[in-house]
MARRO-563591 format. One line per field, with one value per residue (C-alpha): residue number from 1; y, x, z. Coordinates in pm, 1 decimal, decimal comma. Each point is the difference from the previous one (the first is absolute). Layout:
REM residues N
k	c(NUM / ...) $
c2	c(Y / ...) $
c1	c(X / ...) $
c3	c(Z / ...) $
REM end
This chain:
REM residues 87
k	c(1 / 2 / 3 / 4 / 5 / 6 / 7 / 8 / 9 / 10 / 11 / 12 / 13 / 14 / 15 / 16 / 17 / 18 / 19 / 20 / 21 / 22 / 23 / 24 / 25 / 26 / 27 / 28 / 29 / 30 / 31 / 32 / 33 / 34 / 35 / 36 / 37 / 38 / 39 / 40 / 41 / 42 / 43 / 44 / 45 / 46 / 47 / 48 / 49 / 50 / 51 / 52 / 53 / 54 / 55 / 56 / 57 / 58 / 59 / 60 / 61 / 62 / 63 / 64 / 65 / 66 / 67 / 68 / 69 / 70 / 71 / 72 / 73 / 74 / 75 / 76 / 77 / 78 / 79 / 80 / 81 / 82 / 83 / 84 / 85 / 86 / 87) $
c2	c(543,1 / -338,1 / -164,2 / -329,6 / -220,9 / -344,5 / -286,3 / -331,4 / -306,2 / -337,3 / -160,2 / 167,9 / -262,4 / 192,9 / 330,5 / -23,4 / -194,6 / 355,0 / 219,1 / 123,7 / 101,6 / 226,7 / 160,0 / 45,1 / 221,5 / 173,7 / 114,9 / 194,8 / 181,5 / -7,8 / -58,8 / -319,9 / -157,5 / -269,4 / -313,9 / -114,8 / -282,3 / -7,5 / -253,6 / -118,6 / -14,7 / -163,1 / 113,5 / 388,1 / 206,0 / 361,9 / 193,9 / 341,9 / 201,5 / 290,5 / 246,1 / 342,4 / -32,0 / -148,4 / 23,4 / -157,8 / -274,8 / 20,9 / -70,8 / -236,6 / -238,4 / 66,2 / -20,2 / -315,9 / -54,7 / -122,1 / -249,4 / -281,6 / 17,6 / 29,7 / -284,9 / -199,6 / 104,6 / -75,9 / 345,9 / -10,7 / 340,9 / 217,3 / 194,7 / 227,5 / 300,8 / 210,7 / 336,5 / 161,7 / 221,8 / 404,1 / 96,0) $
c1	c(-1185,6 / 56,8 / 322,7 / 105,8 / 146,0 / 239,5 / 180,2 / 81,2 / -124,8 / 188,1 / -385,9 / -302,6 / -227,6 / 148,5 / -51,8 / -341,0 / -138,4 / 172,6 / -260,3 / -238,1 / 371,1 / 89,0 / -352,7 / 36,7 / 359,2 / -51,1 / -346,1 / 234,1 / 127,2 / -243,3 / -357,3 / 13,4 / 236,9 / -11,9 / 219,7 / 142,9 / 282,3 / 246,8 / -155,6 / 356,9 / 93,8 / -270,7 / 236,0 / 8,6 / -308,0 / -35,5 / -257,9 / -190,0 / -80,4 / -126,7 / 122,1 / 19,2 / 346,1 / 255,9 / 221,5 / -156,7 / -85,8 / 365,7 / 70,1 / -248,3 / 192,0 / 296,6 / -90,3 / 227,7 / -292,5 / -153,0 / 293,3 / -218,2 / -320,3 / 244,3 / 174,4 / -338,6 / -127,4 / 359,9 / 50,9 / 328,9 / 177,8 / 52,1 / -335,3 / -31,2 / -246,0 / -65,0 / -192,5 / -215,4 / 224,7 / -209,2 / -0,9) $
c3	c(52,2 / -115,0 / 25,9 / -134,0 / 242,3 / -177,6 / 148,5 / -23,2 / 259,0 / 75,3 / 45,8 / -185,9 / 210,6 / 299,9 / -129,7 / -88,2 / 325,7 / 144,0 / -159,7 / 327,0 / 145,2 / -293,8 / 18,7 / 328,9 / -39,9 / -304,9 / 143,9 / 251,9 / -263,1 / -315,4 / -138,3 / -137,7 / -264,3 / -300,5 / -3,0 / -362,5 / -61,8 / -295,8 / -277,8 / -52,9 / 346,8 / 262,1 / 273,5 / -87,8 / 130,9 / -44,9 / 247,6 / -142,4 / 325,0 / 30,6 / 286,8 / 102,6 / 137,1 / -158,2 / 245,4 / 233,9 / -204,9 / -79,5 / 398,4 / 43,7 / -281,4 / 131,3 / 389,2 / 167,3 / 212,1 / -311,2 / -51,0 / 149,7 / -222,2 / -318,6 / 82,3 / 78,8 / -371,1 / -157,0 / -120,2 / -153,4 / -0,5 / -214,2 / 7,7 / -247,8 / 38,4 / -294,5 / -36,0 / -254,9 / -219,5 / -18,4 / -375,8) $
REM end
């Protein structure tokens, strides 16, 4: 399933040099994902992942012990996770 991932970051410098780290968690819960950023808005990213489990990639997001590395990457909360809608 793929599930679109959005937020906001204070330094998109900082976000991007932080790209090896988010490979490295969303690998623990996915197969890969795309990065995009708003054309409007340098400082709004959006990740497509794919993953078998979104509630695990739910928890992973979410996890405090991933405070450190969203902080690092100036992840700016909210982050927004939307689903694909079954028609």
């Amino acid at each position: 399933m793929k599930v679109v991932i959005r937020h906001k970051v204070g330094d998109i410098n900082a976000w991007l040099a932080g790209h090896q780290d988010r490979v490295d968690l969303f690998a623990q819960v996915g197969s890969g994902f795309d990065t995009y950023q708003d054309a409007d808005d340098p400082n709004s990213v959006v990740l497509v992942v794919e993953t078998p489990d979104l509630e695990k990639l739910g928890s992973m997001v979410n996890a405090p012990e991933n405070d450190a590395v969203k902080a690092k990457h100036t992840v700016l909360e909210p982050i927004t996770m939307s689903m694909p809608i079954q028609l």
